[in-house]
C-alpha positions as CSV (number, residue, x, y, z in Angstrom):
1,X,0.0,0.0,0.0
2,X,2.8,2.6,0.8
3,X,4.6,1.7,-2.3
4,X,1.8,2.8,-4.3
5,X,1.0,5.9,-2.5
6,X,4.7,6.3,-3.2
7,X,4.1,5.9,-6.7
8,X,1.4,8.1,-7.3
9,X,2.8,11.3,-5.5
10,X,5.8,10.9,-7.3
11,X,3.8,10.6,-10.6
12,X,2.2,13.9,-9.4
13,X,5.3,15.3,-9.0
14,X,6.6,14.2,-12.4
15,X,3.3,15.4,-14.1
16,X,3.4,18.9,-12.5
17,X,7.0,19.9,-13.8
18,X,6.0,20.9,-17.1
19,X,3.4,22.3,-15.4
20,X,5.9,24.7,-12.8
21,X,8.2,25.0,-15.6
22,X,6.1,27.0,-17.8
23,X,5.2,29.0,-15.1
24,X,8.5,30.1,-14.4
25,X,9.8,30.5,-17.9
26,X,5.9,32.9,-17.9
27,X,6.8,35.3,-15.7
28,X,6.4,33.5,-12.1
29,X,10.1,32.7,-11.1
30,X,9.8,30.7,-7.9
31,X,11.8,32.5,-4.8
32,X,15.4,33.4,-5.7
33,X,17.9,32.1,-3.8
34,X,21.6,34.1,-3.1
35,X,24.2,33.2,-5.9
36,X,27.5,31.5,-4.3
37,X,30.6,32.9,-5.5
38,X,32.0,30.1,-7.7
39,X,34.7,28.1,-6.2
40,X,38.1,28.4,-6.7
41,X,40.0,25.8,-8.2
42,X,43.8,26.5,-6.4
43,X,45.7,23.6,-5.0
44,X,49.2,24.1,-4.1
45,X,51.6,24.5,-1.6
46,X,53.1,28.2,-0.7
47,X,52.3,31.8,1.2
48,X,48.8,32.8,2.2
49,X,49.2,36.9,2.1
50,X,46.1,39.2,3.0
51,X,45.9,42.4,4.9
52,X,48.7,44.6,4.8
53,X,50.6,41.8,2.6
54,X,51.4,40.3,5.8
55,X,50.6,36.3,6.1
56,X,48.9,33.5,7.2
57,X,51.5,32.3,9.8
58,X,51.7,29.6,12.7
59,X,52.5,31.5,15.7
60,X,55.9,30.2,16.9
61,X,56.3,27.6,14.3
62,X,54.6,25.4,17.0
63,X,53.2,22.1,16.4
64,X,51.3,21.4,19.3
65,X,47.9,21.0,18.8
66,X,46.1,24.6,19.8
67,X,48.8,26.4,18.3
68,X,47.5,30.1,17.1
69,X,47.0,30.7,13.7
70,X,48.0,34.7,13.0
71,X,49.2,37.3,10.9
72,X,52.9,38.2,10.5
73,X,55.5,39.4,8.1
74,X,56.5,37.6,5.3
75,X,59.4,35.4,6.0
76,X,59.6,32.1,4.0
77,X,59.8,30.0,7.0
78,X,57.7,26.9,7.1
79,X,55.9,28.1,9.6
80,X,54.0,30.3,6.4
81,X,54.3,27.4,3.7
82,X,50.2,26.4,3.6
83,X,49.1,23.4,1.2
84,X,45.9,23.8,0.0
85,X,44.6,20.5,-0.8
86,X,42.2,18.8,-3.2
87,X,40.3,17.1,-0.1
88,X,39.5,21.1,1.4
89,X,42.0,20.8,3.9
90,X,45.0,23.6,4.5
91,X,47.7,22.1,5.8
92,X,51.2,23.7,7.5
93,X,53.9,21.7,9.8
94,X,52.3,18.1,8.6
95,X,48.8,19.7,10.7
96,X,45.4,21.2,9.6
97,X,44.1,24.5,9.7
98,X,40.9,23.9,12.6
99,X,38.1,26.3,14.1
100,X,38.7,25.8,17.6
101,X,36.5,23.9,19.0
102,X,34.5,23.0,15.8
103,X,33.0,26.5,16.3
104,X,30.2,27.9,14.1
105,X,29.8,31.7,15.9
106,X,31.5,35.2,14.5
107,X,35.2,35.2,16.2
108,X,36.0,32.0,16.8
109,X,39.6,31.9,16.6
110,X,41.7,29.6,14.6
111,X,44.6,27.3,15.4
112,X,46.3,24.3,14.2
113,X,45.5,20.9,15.1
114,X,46.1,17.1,14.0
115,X,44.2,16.5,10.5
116,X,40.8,14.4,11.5
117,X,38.6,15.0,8.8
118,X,35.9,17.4,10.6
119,X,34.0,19.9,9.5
120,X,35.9,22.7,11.3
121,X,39.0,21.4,8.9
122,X,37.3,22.3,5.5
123,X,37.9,25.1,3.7
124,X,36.4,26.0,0.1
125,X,38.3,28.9,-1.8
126,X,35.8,31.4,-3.7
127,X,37.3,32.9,-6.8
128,X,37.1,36.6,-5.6
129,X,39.4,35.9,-2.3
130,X,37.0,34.8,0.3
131,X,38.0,31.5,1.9
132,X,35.1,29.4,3.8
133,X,34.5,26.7,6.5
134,X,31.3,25.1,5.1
135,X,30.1,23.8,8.7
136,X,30.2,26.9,10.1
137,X,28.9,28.6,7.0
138,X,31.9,31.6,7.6
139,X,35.2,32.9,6.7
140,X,38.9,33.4,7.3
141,X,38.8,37.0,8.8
142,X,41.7,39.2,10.3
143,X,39.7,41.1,13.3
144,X,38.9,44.7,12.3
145,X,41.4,44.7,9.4
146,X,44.2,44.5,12.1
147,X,47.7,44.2,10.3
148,X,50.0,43.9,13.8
149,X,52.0,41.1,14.3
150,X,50.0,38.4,16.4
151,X,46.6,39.1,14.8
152,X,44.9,36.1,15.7
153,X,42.7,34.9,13.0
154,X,39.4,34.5,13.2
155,X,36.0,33.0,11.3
156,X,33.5,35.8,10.8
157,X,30.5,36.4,8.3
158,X,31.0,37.2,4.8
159,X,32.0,40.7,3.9
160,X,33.7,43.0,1.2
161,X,36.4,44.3,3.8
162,X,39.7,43.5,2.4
163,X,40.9,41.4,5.1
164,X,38.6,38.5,3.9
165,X,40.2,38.6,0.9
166,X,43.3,36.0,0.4
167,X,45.8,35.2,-2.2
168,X,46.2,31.9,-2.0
169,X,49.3,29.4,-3.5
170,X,48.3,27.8,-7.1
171,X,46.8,31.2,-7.9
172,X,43.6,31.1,-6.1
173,X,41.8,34.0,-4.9
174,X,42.7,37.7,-5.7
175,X,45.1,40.3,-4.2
176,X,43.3,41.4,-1.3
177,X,41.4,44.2,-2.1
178,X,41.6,43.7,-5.9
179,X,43.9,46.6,-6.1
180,X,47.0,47.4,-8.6
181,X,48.7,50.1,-7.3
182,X,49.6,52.8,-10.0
183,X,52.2,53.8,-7.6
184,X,55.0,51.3,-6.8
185,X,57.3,51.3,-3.9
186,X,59.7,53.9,-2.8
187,X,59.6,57.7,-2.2
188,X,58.2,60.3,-4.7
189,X,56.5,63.3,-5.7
190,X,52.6,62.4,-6.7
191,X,50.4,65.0,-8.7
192,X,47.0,65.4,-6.5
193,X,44.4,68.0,-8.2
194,X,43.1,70.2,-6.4
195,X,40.7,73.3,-7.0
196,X,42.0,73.9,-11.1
197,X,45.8,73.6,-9.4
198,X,48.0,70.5,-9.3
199,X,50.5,70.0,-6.1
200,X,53.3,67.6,-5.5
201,X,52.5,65.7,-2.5
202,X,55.4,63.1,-0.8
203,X,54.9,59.9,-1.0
204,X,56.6,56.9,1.2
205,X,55.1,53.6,0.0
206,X,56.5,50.5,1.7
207,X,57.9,47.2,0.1
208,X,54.0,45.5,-0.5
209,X,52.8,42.3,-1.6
210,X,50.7,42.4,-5.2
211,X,47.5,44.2,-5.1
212,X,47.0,44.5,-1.1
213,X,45.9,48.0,0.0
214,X,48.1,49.2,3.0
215,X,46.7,51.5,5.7
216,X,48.1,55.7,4.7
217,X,48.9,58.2,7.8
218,X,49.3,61.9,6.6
219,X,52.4,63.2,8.3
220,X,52.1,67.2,8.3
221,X,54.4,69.6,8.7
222,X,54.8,72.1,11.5
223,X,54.7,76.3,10.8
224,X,57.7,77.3,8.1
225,X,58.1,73.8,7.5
226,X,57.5,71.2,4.6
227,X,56.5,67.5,3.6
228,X,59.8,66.6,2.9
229,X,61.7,68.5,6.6
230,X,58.7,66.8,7.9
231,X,59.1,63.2,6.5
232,X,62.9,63.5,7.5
233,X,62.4,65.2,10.6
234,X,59.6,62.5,12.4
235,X,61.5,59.7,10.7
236,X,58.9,58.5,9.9
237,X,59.8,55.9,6.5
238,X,61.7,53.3,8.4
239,X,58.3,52.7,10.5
240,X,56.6,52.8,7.9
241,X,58.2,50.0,5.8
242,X,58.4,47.5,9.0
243,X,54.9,48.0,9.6
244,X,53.3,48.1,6.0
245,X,51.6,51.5,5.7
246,X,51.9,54.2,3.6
247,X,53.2,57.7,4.9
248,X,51.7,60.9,2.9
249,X,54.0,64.4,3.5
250,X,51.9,66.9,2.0
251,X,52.9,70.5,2.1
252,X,50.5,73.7,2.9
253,X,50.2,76.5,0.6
254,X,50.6,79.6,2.6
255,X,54.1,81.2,2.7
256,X,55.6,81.7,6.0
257,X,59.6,81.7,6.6
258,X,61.7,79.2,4.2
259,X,58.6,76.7,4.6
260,X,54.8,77.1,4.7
261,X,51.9,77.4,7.1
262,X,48.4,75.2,6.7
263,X,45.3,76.7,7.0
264,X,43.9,76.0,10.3
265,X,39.9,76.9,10.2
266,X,39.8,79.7,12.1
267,X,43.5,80.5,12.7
268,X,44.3,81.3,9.1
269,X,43.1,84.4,7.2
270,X,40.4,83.6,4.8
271,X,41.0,83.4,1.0
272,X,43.8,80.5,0.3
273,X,43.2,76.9,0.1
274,X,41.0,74.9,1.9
275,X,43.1,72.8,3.4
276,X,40.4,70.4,4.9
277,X,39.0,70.2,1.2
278,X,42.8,69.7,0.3
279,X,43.9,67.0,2.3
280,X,40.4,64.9,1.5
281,X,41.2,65.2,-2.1
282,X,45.0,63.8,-1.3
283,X,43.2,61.0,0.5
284,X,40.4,60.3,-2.0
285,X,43.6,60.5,-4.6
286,X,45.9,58.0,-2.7
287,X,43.4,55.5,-2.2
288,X,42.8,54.9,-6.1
289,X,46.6,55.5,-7.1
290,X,48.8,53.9,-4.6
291,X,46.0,51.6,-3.2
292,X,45.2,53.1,0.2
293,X,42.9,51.2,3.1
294,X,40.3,53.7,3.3
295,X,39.0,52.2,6.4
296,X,42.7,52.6,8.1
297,X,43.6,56.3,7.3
298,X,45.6,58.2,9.9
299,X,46.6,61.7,10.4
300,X,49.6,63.0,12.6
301,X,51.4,66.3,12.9
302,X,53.8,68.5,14.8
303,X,53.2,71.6,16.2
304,X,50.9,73.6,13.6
305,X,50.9,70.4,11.6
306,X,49.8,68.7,15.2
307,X,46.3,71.7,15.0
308,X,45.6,70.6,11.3
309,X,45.5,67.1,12.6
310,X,43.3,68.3,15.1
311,X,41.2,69.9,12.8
312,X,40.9,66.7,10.6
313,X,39.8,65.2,13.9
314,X,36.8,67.7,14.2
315,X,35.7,68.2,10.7
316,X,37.0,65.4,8.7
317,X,36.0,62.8,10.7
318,X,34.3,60.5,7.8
319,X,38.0,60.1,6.6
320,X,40.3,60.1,9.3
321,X,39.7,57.2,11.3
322,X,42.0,58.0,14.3
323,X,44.8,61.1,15.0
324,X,47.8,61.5,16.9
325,X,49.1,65.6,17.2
326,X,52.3,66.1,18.6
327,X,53.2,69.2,20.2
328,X,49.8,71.1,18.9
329,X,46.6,68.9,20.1
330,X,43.7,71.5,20.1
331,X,39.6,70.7,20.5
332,X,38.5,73.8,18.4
333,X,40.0,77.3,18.9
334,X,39.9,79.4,21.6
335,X,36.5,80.7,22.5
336,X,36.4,83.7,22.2
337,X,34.3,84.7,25.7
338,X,36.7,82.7,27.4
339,X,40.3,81.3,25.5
340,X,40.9,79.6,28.8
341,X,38.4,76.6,27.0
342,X,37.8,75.0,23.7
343,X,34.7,77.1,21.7
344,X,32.2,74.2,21.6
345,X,30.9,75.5,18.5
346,X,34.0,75.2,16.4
347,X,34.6,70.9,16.9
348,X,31.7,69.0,16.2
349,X,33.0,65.9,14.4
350,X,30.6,63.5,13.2
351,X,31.7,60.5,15.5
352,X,34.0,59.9,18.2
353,X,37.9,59.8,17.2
354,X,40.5,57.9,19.0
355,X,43.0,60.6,20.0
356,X,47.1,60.0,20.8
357,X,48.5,63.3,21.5
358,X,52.2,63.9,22.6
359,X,53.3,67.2,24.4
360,X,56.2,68.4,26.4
361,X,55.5,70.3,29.6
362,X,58.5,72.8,28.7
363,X,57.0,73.8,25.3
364,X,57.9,77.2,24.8
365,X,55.7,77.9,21.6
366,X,52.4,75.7,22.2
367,X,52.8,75.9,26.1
368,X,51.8,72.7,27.7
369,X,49.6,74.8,30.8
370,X,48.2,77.1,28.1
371,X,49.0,81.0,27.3
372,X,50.6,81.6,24.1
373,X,48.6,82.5,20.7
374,X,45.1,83.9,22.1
375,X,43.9,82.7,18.1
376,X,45.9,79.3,17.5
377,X,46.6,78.0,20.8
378,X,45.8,79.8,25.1
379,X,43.9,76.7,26.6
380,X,46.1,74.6,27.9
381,X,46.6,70.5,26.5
382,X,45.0,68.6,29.6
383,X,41.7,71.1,29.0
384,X,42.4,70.0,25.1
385,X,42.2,66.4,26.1
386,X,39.4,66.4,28.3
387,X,37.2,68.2,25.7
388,X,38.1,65.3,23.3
389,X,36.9,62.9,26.4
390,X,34.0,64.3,26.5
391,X,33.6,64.5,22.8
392,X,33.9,61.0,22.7
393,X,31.3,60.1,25.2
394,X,34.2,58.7,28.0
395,X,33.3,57.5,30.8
396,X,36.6,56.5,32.6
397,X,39.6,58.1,33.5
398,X,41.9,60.6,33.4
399,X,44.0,57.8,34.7
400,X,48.0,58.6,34.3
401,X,50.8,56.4,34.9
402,X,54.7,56.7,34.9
403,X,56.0,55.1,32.0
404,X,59.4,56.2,32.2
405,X,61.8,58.2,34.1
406,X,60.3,61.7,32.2
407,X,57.2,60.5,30.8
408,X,53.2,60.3,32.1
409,X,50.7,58.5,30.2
410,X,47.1,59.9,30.9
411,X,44.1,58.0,29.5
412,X,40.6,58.1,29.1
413,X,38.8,55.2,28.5
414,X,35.1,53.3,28.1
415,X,34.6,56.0,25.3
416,X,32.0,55.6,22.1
417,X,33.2,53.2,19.8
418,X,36.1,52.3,21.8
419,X,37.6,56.0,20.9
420,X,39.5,56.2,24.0
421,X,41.6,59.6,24.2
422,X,45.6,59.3,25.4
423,X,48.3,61.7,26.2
424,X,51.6,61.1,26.6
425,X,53.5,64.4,28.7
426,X,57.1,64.6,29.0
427,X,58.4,66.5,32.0
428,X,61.3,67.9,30.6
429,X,60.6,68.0,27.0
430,X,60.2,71.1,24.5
431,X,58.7,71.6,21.4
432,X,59.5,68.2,19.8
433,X,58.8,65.1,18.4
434,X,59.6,61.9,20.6
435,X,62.1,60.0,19.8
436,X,63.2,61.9,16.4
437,X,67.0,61.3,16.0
438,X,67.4,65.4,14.6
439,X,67.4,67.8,17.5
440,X,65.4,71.0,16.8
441,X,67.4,73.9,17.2
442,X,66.1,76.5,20.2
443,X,62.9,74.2,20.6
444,X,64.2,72.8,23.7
445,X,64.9,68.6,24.4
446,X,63.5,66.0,22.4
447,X,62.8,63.0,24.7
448,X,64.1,59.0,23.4
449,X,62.6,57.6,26.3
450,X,59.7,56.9,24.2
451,X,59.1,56.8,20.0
452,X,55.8,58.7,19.3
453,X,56.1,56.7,15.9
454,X,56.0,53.2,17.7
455,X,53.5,54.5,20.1
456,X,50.7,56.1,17.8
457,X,51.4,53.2,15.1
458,X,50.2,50.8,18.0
459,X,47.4,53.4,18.5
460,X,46.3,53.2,14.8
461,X,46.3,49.7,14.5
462,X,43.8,49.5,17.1
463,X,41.3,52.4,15.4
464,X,40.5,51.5,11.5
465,X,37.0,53.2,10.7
466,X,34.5,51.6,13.4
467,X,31.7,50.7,10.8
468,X,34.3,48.6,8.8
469,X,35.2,46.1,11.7
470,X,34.3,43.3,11.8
């Protein structure tokens, strides 16, 4: 009896199809379904490189089972020499690429583990760069585009950021980011556009793996000053290239000195270039030639470079995803009823921004306690940061420690968006930039106690663009 109740549904079936098909092909499509990127056919044995251009690397070179899987730099060890295998598994140090414990939910971590033939060993490499684990339905992911060292990897859901995107040995995938740089590596003039006028602006690109985009920090230049004293003066390139990011050392337009001034809303006389407008066309410019990360764009500066920064922070805020002004942090200018305080008014950026600022207590030109320039500078740098703290929706802190023999590190923290807002103060030092190997002549004592370069680079790898993390 079941077998022929068997029969006739099926024959019901059978006799509908023409039926459903002719529906379909008049108009009635049944529900659509999402398309899955087509597979990748790439076996092979060699480098996984993503974010940054760093790579898919076995923390250690352990082979213990729970071993962290990470990014790092490229090095050719074994440790970075993945198989990718017919049977989905990837394979470094005779092990398997796992999910810890065969886990299905955003950030689980991986690590490297005996080959067993489970689910949380499969991996199925899409043509445009994504790699999945079928059983958890998710992919390899760098946390919050995260280039450091150590970056434990992670499964998350499928996105278009660029640190989903792998190149993978035998040629599968794409460059991450599916970018070719128009600008190679090295240290160059580039044209930007601007306003009917064309301006050189310095470029320092890193050595960079094919097609990945690299994080950019715009490096500006103090009063009388210029993107090239600046580039040379913070040091900035040799950072640059052992970390992966691109350093921009635009110069302002307004002649002051043997250099040039930017204009600072509010501190400049009207009628020159808008240097807000300016430096968002060098960004927008940077990202398509020399294949920026617009989601990890930085700004630092010194002194009036350090109160442009500032003012990227308050106005350019849908760019700049985190700042780090040395010797010039400002919240706004002065107000003008009282220049002992920020003008609220004149700051209103359009979400919170992580803020590293570095300032020495004996600055003679943007004094430390305030004073100085009633129009550029008068409130003093703790009032600065506390503005920013309360920009940012803080709720902890200030909280300062003694890092070293000259140097306090003041912090405000449990901020929107994880925009926390630090200072670092040294006691004895003048109007300089930590750790630069030039002294500046009659600006007082540069500190080496600390690097502001190492410090804010740690800062900025912590801050890419809040609605692009994963």
């Amino acid at each position: 009896m079941r077998a022929k109740i068997f029969t006739r549904k099926r024959a019901a079936v059978l006799a509908a199809l023409p039926l459903l098909a002719g529906a379909w092909l008049a108009g009635a499509p049944p529900e659509a379904t999402a398309a899955t990127p087509a597979a990748a056919s790439a076996t092979g044995t060699g480098p996984i490189t993503g974010v940054g251009g760093k790579c898919v690397d076995v923390a250690a070179a352990g082979t213990a089972n729970g071993t962290a899987v990470q990014l790092y730099d490229c090095n050719g060890t074994n440790a970075q020499s993945w198989t990718v295998g017919s049977d989905s598994t990837v394979k470094a140090l005779g092990k398997c690429l796992d999910v810890t414990g065969q886990g299905t939910v955003n950030g689980t971590k991986l690590q490297l583990w005996d080959c067993n033939g489970s689910g949380a060993q499969q991996w199925v490499a899409e043509a445009d760069g994504h790699l999945k684990n079928p059983q958890s339905g998710r992919y390899l992911d760098a946390p919050g585009g995260n280039t450091a060292n150590g970056t434990r990897l992670q499964i998350w859901d499928r996105n278009t950021n660029p640190w989903q995107t792998w190149q993978l040995p035998g040629g599968g995938g794409t460059p991450p980011g599916g970018c070719t740089p128009a600008l190679g590596s090295g240290q160059y003039d580039t044209p930007v556009s601007f306003g009917g006028t064309t301006y050189q602006v310095l470029v320092h690109i890193p050595p960079r793996a094919a097609g990945a985009r690299l994080p950019m920090v715009l490096n500006l230049h103090g009063s009388q000053g210029t993107g090239a004293g600046q580039l040379a003066y913070s040091d900035m390139a040799p950072t640059a290239d052992a970390n992966g990011f691109i350093v921009a050392a635009p110069t302002g337009v307004v002649r002051s000195g043997s250099g040039y001034i930017w204009n600072v809303p509010y501190v400049t006389p009207s009628g020159t270039r808008d240097d807000v407008a300016f430096l968002r066309q060098v960004i927008s410019t940077l990202t398509a030639s020399a294949c920026v990360d617009p989601a990890r764009v930085y700004a630092t500066g010194y002194s009036g470079g350090g109160r442009m920064t500032s003012a990227l922070a308050c106005m350019l805020s849908d760019k700049i995803a985190a700042v780090a002004p040395v010797a010039g942090i400002r919240a706004g200018r002065p107000d003008p009823a009282d220049g002992t305080r920020p003008d609220p008014a004149s700051c209103a950026p359009g979400r919170a921004v992580p803020v590293i600022a570095f300032h020495g207590q004996q600055d003679n030109t943007n004094p430390y306690y305030g004073g100085g320039d009633s129009t550029a500078w008068h409130y003093s740098v703790p009032v600065a940061q506390q503005r920013w703290a309360t920009l940012n929706g803080c709720t902890t802190g200030p909280t300062t420690t003694q890092t070293t023999t000259h140097v306090q590190h003041t912090v405000y923290g449990g901020c929107r968006d994880g925009a926390n807002v630090e200072l670092y103060s040294v006691s004895n030092g003048g109007h300089t930039w930590p750790g630069s190997p030039q002294e500046s002549a009659g600006n007082g004592t540069t500190t080496r106690e600390i690097s502001a370069n190492s410090l804010m680079w740690q800062f900025f790898q912590q801050h890419p663009m809040p609605s692009a993390a994963s």
